[in-house]
N, C-alpha and C positions, 0 to 999 in steps of 0.2 A: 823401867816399865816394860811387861810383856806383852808380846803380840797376840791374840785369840789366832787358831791354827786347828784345823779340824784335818785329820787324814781320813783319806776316802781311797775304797778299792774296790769301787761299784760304778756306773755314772748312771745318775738319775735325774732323768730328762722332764718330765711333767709338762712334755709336750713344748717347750721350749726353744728347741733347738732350730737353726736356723741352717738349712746345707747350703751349701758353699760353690760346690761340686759334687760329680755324682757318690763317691762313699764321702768326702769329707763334710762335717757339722763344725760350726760352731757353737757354744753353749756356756752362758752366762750365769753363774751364781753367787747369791751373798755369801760376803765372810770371806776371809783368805781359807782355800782350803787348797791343799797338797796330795796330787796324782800319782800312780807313777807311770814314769812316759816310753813308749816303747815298749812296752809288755802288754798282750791282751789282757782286756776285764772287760764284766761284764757289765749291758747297757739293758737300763727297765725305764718303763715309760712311768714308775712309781717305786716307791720301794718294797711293797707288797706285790707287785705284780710278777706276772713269770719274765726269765730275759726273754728278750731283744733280739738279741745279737750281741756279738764280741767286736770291741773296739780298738784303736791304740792310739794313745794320748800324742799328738804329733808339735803341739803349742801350751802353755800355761803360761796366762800372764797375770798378774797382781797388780791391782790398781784400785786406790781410793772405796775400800773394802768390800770389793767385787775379787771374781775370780772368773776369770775366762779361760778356758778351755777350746782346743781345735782337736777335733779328733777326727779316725781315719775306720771307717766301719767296716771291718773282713768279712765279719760271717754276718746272717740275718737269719733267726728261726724264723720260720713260716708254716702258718696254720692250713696255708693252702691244695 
């Protein structure tokens, strides 16, 4: 029997995320889904929106068909 497995090379917050410390988030999602950790990607607050910022995936854990994510936020666009 196969596992459902979704690969992602974006992180899409939808307001979610939970900081930790000053760049570090944690962010919680259904499904087992697969990052890749240590390489910047991009962070949108939706998947239609503009980024964020660039992140790097610092934690992935799988647990009871959730996917938790720790990540470590480098850069941040800003409109200001």
């Amino acid at each position: 029997m196969g596992m459902p497995l979704e690969l992602n090379t974006l992180i899409v917050t939808k307001g979610r995320e939970q900081r930790i410390e000053e760049n570090l988030f944690v962010l919680e999602k259904e499904g087992y889904r697969l990052y890749p950790i240590e390489i910047p990607i991009e962070v949108r607050k939706t998947l239609d929106s503009i980024s964020n910022g660039s992140a790097l995936i610092k934690k992935l854990e799988w647990e009871h068909n959730k996917t938790t994510i720790t990540y470590q936020l480098i850069s941040l666009n800003s409109t200001n």
